[in-house]
C-alpha positions in Angstrom: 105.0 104.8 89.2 107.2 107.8 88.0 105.6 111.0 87.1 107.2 113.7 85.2 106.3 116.6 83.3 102.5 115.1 83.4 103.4 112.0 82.4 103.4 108.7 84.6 105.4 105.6 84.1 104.7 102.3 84.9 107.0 100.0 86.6 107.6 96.6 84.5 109.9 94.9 87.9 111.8 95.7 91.0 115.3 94.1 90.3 117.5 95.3 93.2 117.7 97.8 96.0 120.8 99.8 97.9 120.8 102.0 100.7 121.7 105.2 100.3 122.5 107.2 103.2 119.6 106.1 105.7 117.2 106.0 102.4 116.5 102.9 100.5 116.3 103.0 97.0 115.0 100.3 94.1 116.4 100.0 90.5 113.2 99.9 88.6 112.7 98.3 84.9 110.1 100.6 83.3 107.6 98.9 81.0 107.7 99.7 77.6 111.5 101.1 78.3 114.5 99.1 78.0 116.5 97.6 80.6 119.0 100.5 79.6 116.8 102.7 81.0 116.4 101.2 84.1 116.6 103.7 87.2 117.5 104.1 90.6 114.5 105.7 92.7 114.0 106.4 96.6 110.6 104.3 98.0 109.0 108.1 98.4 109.1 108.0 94.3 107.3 104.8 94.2 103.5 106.0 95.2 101.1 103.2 94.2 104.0 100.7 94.3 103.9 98.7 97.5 102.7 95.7 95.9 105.8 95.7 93.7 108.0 96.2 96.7 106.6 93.7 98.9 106.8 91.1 96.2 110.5 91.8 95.9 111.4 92.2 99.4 110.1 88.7 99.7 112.1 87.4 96.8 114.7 89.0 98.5 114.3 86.8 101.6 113.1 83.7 100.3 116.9 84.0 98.3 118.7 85.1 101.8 117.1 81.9 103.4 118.0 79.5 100.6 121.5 80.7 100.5 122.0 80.5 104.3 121.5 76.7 103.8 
């Protein structure tokens, strides 16, 4: 989730990650927000979010493996 000025938003999807520097970061799709608003965030933005990352991370794979085929 993404908190700012008090106020917490809640990720919709994960949809892609890029390393930045030595820091990974995920473009996040914001429920209730438009894909418009999508954002890039660093993993230390995303408290509460492990779940979510995992999940993609293994979509991630699963589409590495399929490909290498």
């Amino acid at each position: 989730m993404k908190a700012q000025a008090s106020e917490i938003y809640e990720i919709k999807e994960i949809f892609g990650s890029r390393l930045v520097g030595t820091k990974i970061e995920y473009h996040v799709k914001w429920k209730g927000w438009p894909l418009s608003d999508a954002t890039w965030e660093p993993a230390a933005h995303l408290d509460g979010s492990a779940e979510l990352i995992a999940e993609f991370e293994q979509a991630q794979s699963e589409t590495k493996q399929t490909k290498a085929k």
